[in-house]
TORNUVO-738714 format. One record per atom (N, C-alpha, C): residue in one letter; atom name; x, z, y; residue number from 1. Coordinates in pm, 1 decimal, decimal comma, always signed. Each point is the difference from the previous one (the first is absolute). Layout:
% residues N
+--------+-------+----------+----------+----------+-----+
| residu | atome |        X |        Z |        Y | num |
+--------+-------+----------+----------+----------+-----+
|      A |    CA |        X |        Z |        Y | NUM |
...
+--------+-------+----------+----------+----------+-----+
% end
This chain:
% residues 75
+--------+-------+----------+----------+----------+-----+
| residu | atome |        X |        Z |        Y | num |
+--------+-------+----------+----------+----------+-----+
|      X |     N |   -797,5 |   -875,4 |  +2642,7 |   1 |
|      X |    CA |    -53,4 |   +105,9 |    -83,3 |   1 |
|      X |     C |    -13,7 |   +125,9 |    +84,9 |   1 |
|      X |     N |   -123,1 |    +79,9 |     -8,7 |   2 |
|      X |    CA |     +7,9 |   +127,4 |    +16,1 |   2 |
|      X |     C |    +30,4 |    +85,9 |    -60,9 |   2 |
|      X |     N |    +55,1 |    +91,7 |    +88,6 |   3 |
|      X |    CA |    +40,2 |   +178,6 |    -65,3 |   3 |
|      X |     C |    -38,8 |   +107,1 |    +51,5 |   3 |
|      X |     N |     -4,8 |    +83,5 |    -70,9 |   4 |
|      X |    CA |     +7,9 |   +145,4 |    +65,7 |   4 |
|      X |     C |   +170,7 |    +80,5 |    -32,4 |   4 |
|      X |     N |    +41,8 |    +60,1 |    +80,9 |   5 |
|      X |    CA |    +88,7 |    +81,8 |    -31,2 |   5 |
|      X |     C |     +0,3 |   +140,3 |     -8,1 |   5 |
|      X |     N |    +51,0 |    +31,1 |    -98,5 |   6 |
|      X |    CA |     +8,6 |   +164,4 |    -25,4 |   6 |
|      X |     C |   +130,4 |    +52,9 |    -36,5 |   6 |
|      X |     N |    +10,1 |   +120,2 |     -4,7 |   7 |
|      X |    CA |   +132,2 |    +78,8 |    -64,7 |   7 |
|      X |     C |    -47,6 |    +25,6 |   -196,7 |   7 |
|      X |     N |   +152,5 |    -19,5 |    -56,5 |   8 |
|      X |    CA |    -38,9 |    +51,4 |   -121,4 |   8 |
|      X |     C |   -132,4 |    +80,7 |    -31,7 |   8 |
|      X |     N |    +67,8 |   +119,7 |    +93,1 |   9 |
|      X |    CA |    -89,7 |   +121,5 |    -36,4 |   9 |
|      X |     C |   -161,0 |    -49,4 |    +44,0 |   9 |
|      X |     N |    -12,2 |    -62,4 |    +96,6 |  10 |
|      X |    CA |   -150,7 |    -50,9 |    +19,2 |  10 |
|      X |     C |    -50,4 |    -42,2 |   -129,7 |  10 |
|      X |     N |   +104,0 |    -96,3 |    -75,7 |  11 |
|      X |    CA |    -70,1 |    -79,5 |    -71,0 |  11 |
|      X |     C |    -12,6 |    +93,3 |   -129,5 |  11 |
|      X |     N |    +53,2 |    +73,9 |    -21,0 |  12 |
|      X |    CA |    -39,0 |    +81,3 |   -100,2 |  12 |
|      X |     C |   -148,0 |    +74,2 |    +24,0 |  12 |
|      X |     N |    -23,2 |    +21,3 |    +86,5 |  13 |
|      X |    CA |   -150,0 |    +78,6 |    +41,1 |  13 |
|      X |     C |    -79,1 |   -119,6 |    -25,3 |  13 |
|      X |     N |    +36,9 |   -118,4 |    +33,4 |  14 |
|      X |    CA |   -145,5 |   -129,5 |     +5,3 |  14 |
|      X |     C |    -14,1 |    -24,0 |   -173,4 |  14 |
|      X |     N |   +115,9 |    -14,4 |    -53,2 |  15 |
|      X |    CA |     -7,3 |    -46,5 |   -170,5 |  15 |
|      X |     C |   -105,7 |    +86,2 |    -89,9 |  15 |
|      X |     N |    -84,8 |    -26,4 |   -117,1 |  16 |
|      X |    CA |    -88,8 |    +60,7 |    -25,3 |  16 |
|      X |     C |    +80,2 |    -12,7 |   -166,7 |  16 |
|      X |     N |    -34,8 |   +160,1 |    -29,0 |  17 |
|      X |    CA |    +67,4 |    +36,8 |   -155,8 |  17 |
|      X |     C |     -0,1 |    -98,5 |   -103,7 |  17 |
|      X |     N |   +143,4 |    -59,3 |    -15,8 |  18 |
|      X |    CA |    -48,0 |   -140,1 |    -88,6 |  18 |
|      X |     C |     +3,1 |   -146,9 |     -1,5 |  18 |
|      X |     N |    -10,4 |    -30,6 |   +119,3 |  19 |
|      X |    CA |     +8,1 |   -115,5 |    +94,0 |  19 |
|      X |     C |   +140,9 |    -29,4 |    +34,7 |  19 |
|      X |     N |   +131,8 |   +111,2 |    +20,3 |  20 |
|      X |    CA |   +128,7 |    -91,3 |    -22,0 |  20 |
|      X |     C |    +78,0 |    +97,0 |    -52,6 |  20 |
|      X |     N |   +112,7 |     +0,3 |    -67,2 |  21 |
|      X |    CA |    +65,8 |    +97,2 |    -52,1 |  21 |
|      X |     C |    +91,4 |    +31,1 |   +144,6 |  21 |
|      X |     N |    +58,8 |   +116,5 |    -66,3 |  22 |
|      X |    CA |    +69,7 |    +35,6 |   +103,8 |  22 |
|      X |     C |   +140,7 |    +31,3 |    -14,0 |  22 |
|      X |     N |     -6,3 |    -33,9 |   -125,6 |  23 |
|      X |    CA |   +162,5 |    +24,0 |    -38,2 |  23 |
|      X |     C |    +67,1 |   -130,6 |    +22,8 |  23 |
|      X |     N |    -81,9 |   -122,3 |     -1,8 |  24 |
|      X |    CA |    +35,4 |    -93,9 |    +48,4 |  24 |
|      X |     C |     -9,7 |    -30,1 |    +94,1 |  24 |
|      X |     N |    -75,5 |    +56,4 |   +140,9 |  25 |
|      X |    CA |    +45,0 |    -17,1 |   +133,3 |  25 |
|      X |     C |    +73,3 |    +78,4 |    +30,2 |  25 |
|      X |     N |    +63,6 |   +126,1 |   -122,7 |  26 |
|      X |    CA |   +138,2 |    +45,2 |    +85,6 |  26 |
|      X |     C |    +76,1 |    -60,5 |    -96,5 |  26 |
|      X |     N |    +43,0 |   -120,5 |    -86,0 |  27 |
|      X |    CA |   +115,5 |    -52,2 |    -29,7 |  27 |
|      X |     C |    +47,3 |   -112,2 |    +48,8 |  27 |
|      X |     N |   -105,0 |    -32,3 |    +98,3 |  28 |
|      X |    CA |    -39,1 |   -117,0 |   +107,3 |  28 |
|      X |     C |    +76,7 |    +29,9 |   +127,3 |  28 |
|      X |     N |    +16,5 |   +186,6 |     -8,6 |  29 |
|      X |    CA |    +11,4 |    -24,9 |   +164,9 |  29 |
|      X |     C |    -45,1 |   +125,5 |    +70,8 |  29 |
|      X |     N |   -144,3 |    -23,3 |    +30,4 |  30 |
|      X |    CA |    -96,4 |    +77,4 |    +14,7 |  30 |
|      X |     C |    +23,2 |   +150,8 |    +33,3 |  30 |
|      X |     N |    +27,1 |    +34,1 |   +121,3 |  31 |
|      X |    CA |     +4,9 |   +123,8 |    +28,0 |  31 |
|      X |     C |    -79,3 |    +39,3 |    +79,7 |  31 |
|      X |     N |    +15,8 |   +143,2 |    +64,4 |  32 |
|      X |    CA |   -149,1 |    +40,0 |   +108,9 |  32 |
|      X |     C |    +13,4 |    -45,3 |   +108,4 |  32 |
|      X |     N |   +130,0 |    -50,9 |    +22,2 |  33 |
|      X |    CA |    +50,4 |    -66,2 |   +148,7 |  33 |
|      X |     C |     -8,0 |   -136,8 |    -35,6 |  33 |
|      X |     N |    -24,4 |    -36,6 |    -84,4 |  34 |
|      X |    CA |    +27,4 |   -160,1 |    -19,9 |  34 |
|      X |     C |   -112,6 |    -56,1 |    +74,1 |  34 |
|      X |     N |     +6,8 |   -149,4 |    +77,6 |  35 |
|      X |    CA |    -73,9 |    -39,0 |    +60,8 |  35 |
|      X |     C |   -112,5 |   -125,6 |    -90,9 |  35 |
|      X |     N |    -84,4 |    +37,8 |     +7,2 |  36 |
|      X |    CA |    -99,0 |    -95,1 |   -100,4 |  36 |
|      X |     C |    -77,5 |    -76,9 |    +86,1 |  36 |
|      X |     N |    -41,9 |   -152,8 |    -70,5 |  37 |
|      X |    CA |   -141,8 |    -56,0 |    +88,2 |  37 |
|      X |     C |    -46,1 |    -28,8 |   -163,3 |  37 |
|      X |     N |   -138,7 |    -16,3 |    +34,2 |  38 |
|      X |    CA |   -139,9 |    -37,9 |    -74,7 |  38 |
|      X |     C |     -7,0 |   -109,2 |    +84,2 |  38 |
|      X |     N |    -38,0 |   -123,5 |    -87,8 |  39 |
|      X |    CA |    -69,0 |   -120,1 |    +31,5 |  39 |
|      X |     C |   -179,0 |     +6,9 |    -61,2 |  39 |
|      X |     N |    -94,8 |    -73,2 |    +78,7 |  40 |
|      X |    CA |   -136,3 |     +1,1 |    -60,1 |  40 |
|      X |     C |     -2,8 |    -44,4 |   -169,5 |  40 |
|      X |     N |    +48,7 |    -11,4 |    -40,0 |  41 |
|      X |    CA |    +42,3 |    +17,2 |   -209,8 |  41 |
|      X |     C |    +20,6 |    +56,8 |    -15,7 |  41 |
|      X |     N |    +49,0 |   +113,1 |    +65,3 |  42 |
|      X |    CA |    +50,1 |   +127,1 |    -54,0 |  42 |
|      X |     C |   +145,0 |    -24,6 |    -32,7 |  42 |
|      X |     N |    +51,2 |    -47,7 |    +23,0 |  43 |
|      X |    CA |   +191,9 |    -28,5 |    -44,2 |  43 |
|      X |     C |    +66,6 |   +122,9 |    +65,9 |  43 |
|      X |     N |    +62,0 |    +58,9 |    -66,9 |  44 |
|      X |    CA |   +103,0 |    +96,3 |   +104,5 |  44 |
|      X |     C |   +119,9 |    -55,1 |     +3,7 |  44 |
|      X |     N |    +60,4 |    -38,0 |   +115,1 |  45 |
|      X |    CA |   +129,7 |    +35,9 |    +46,7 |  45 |
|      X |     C |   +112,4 |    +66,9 |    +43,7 |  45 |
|      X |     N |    +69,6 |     +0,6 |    -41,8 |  46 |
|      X |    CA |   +130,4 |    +98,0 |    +37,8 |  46 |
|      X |     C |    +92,4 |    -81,5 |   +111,9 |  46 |
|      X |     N |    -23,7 |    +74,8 |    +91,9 |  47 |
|      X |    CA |   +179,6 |    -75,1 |   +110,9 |  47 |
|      X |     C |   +113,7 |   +106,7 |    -80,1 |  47 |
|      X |     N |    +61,3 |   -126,7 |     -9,3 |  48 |
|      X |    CA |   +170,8 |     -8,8 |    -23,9 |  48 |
|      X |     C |    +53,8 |    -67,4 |    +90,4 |  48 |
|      X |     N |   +112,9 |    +59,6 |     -1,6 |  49 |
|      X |    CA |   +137,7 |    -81,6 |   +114,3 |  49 |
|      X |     C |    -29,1 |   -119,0 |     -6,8 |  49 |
|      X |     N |    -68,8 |    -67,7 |   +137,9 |  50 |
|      X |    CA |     +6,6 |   -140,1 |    -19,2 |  50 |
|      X |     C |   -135,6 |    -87,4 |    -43,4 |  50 |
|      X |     N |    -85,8 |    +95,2 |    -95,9 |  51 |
|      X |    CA |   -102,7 |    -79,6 |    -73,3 |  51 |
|      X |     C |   -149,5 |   +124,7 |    -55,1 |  51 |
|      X |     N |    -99,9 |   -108,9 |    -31,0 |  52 |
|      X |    CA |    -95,9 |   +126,2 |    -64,7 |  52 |
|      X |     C |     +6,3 |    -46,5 |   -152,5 |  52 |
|      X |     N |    -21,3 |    +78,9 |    -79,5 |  53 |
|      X |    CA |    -19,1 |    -29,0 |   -131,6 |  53 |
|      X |     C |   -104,2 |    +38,3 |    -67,8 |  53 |
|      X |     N |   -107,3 |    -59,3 |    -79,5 |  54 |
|      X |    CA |    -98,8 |     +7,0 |    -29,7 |  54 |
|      X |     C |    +35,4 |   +152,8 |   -117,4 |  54 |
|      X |     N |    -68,6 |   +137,4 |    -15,5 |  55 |
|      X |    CA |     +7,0 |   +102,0 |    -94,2 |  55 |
|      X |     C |   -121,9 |     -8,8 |    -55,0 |  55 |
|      X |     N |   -104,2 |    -17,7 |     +6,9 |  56 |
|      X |    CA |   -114,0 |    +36,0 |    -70,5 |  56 |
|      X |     C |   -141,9 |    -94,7 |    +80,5 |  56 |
|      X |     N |    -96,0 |    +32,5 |    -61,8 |  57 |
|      X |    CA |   -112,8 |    +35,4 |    +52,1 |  57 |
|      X |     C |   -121,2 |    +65,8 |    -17,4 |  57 |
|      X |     N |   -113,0 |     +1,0 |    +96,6 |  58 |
|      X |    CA |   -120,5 |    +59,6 |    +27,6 |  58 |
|      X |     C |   -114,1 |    -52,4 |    -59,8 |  58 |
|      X |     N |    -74,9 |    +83,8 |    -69,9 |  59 |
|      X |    CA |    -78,2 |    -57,8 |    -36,6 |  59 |
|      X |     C |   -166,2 |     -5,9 |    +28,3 |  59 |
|      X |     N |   -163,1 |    +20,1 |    -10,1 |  60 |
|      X |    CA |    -27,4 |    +62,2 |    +37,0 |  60 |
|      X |     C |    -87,9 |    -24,0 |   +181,6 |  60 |
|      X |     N |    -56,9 |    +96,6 |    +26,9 |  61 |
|      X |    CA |    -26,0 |     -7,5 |   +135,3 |  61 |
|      X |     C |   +112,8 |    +96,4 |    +98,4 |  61 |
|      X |     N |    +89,8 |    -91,7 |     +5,8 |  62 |
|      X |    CA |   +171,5 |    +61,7 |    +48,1 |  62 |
|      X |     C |    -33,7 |    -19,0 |   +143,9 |  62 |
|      X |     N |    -96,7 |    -84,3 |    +30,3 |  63 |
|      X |    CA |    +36,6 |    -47,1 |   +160,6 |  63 |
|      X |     C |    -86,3 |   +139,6 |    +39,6 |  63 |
|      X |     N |    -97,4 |    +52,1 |    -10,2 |  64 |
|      X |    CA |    -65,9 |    +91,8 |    +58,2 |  64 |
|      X |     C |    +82,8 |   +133,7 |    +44,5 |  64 |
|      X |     N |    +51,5 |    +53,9 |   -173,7 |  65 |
|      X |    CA |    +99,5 |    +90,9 |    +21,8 |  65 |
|      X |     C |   +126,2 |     +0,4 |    +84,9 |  65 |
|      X |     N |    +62,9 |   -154,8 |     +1,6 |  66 |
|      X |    CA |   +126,2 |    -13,8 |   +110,9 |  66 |
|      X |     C |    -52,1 |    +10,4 |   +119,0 |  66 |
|      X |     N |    -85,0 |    -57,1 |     +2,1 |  67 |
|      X |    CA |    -70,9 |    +17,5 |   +158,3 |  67 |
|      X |     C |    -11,7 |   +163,6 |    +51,4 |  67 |
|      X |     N |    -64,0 |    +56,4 |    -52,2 |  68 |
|      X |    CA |    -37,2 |   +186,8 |    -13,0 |  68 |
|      X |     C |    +57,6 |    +61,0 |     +8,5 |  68 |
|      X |     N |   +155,6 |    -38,2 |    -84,9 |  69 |
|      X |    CA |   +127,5 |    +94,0 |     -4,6 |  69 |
|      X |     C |   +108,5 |    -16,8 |   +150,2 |  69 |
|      X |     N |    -18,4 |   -128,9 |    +19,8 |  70 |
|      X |    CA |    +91,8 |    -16,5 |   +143,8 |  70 |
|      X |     C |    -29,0 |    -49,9 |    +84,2 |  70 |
|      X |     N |   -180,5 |     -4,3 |    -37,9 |  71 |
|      X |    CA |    -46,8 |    -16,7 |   +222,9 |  71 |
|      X |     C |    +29,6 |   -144,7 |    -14,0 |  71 |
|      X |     N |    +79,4 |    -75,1 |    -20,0 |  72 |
|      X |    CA |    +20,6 |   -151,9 |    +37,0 |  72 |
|      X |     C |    -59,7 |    -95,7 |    -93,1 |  72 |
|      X |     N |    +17,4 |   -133,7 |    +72,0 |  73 |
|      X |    CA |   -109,9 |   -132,2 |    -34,9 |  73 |
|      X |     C |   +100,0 |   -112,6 |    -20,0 |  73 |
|      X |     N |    -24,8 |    -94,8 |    -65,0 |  74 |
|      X |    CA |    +97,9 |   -114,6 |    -57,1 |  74 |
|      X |     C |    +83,5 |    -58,2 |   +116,9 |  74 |
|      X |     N |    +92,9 |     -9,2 |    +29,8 |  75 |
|      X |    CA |   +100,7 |    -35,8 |    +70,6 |  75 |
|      X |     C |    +67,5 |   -126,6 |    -50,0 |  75 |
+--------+-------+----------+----------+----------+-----+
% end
């Protein structure tokens, strides 16, 4: 599978009003330091000690905007 990785706070700039709550990616976890990847579905992940855990997803034309917001390409 590919990803992109971002910081919380990235991923808050890529999400579009509506598309994921946010009270539930901060009861998930989810901080501005938290380390996130996007898979091409749009899945967000959270690293935790040890593991990623699926918080949400993207919906949408997400790949354009992830791309735009952090310069990088599916990894």
């Amino acid at each position: 599978m590919e990803f992109i990785e971002l910081t919380g706070k990235t991923l808050l700039d890529v999400i579009n009003e509506g598309e994921v709550d946010f009270n539930e990616l901060r009861q998930a976890g989810v901080t501005s330091d938290s380390i996130i990847r996007i898979n091409r579905f749009g899945e967000i992940e959270l690293r935790k000690q040890g593991e990623w855990t699926l918080v949400g997803g993207l919906i949408g034309n997400f790949e354009e905007r992830l791309q735009k917001l952090t310069g990088l390409d599916w990894v």
